[in-house]
C-alpha positions in Angstrom: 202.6 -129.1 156.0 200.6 -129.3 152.9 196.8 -127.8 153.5 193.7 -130.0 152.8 190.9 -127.6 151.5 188.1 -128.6 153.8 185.7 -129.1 150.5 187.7 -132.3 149.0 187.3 -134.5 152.2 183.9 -136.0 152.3 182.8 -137.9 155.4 180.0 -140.6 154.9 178.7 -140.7 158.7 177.6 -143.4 160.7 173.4 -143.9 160.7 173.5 -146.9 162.7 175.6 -149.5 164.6 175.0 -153.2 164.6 177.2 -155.1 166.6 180.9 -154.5 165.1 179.0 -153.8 161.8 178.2 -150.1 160.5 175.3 -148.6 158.0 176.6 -145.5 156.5 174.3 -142.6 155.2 175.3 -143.2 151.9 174.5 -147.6 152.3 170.9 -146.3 153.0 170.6 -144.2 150.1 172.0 -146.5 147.8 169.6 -149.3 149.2 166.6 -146.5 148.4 168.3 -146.0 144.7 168.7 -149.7 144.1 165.5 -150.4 145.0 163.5 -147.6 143.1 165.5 -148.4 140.1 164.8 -152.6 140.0 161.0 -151.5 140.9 161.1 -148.2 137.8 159.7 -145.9 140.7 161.3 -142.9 141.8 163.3 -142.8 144.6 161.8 -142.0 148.1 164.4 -140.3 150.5 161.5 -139.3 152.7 162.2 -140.6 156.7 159.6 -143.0 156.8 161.8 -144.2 153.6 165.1 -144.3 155.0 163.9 -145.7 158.0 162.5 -148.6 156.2 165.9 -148.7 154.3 168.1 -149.1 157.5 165.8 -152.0 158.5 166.6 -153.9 155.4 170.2 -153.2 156.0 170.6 -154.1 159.3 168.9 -157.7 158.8 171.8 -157.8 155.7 174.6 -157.0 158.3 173.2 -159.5 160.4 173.0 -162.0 157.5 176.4 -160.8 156.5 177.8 -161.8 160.3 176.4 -165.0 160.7 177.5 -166.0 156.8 181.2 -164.8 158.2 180.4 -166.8 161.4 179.1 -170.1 160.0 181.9 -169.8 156.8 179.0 -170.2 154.8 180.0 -170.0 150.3 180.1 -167.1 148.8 179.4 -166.6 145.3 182.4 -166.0 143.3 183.6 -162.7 142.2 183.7 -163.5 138.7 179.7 -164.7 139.0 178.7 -161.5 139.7 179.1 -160.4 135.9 176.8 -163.6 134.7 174.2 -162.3 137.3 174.4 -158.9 135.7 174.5 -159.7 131.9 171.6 -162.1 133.3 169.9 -159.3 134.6 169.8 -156.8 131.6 168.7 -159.5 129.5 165.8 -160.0 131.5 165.0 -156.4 132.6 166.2 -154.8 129.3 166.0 -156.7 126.5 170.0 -157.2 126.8 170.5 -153.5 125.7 173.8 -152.8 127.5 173.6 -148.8 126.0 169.4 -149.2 127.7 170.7 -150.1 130.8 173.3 -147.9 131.5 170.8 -144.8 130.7 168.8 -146.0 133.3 171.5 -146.6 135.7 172.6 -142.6 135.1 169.1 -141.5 136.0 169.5 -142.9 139.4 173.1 -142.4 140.0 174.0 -145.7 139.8 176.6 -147.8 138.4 177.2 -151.1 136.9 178.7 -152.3 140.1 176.0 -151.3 142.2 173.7 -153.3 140.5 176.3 -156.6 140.1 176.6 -156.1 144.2 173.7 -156.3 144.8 172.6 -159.2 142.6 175.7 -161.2 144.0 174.1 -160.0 147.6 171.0 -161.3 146.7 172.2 -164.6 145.5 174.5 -165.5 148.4 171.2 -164.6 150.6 169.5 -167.4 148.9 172.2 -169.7 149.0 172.0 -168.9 153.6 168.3 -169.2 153.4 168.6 -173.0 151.3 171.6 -174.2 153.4 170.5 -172.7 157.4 166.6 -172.9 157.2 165.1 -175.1 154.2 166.5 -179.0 155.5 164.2 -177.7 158.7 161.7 -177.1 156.8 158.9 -180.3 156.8 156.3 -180.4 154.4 153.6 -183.2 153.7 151.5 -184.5 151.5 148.6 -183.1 153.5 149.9 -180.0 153.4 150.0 -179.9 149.6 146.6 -181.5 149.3 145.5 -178.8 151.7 147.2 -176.0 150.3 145.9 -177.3 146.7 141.9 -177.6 147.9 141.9 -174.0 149.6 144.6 -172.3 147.6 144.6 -173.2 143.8 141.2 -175.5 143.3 138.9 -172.9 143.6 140.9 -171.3 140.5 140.7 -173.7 138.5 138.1 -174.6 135.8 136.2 -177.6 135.9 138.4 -179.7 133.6 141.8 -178.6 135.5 140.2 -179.6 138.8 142.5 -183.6 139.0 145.5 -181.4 138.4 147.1 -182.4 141.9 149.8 -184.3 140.7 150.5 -182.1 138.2 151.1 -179.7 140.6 152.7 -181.7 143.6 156.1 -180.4 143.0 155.3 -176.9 142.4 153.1 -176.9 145.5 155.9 -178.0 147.7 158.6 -175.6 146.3 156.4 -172.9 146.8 155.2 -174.2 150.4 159.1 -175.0 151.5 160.3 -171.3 150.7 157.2 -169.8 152.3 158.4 -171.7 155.6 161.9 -170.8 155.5 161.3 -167.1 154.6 159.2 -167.5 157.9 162.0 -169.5 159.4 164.4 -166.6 158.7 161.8 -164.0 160.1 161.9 -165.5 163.4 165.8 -165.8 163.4 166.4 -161.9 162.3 163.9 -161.2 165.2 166.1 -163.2 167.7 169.2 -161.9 166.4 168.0 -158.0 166.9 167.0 -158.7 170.6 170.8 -160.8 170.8 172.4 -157.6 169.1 173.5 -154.1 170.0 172.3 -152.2 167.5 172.4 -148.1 168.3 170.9 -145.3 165.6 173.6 -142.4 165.6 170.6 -140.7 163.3 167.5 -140.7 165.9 165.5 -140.1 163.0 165.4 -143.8 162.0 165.0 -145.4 165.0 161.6 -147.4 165.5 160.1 -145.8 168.1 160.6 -142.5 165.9 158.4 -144.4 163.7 155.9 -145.0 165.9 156.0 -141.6 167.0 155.2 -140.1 164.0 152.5 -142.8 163.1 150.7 -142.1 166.3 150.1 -138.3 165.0 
């Protein structure tokens, strides 16, 4: 039998267990990378960090099961490089050579990024198609919401912008109320789900723990 030098197999371990679904060490440091790197901060692999990385990730796998579940679209493979020339133009001035500097400082690739874009995306498209035809709101609330919200902003002149500003208002107010909508369901889903920490580290109460000191 051939021999394996014990330095060329690498073994990504298990952080956390939700349901069938796994979070691997490296899923949390990537999360930390791609985040620090769409917000230009350095990257924060402190606990408190990666604890608040696995959160993020285990309302994805969540997402992800109940998408798998409920058949709900996907975007299509061959989106994903529209969302990422998309991207660069918007976050880099559509320098490709920019871009991929920046990627190499936080050792990051191209595909990263288009995964997590296409990630993103299909996370909009469950939010719009479970939560937002629940969501109910009226004219009062968009006058209300206008009076307390925006017309104290707003200089004298500007002040019989209502209509102006009806659909705004209500696009604004729906995805408020679904965001809140999806809150409540990730909330219900963790108490529904198994969900074990291999690494004690990130658990909650962890968290609390070291918050209480």
């Amino acid at each position: 039998m051939m021999a394996v030098p014990a330095a060329a197999i690498i073994v990504d371990r298990v952080a956390v267990t939700v349901g069938t679904k796994v979070i691997t060490d490296s899923e949390i440091d990537l999360r930390i990378r791609l985040t620090a790197f769409q917000n230009d901060e350095k990257p924060d692999l402190s606990p408190a960090a990666r604890r608040q990385a696995a959160e993020r990730l285990i309302d994805q796998k969540l997402v992800e099961r109940e998408m798998d579940v409920g058949n709900y679209p996907r975007l299509a493979s061959a989106r994903g490089r529209a969302l990422l020339d998309d991207y660069v133009a918007s976050n880099h001035k559509g320098d490709r050579e920019a871009f991929e500097r920046a990627l190499a400082n936080y050792k990051l690739t191209t595909q990263d990024v288009e995964d997590d874009l296409v990630r993103q995306t299909d996370l909009l498209t469950f939010v719009s198609l479970r939560f937002r035809p629940a969501v109910q709101v009226t004219d009062d609330d968009i006058r209300k919401f206008f009076n307390e919200k925006v017309l104290p902003r707003l200089a004298k002149a500007q002040q019989d912008s209502l209509n102006e500003m009806h659909a705004q208002i209500e696009q604004q107010l729906t995805e408020e109320r679904a965001d809140r909508e999806l809150d409540l369901w990730l909330q219900d889903q963790r108490k529904r789900t198994k969900i074990e920490y291999a690494e004690k580290d990130l658990t909650p109460q962890q968290a609390a723990e070291a918050n209480g000191k």
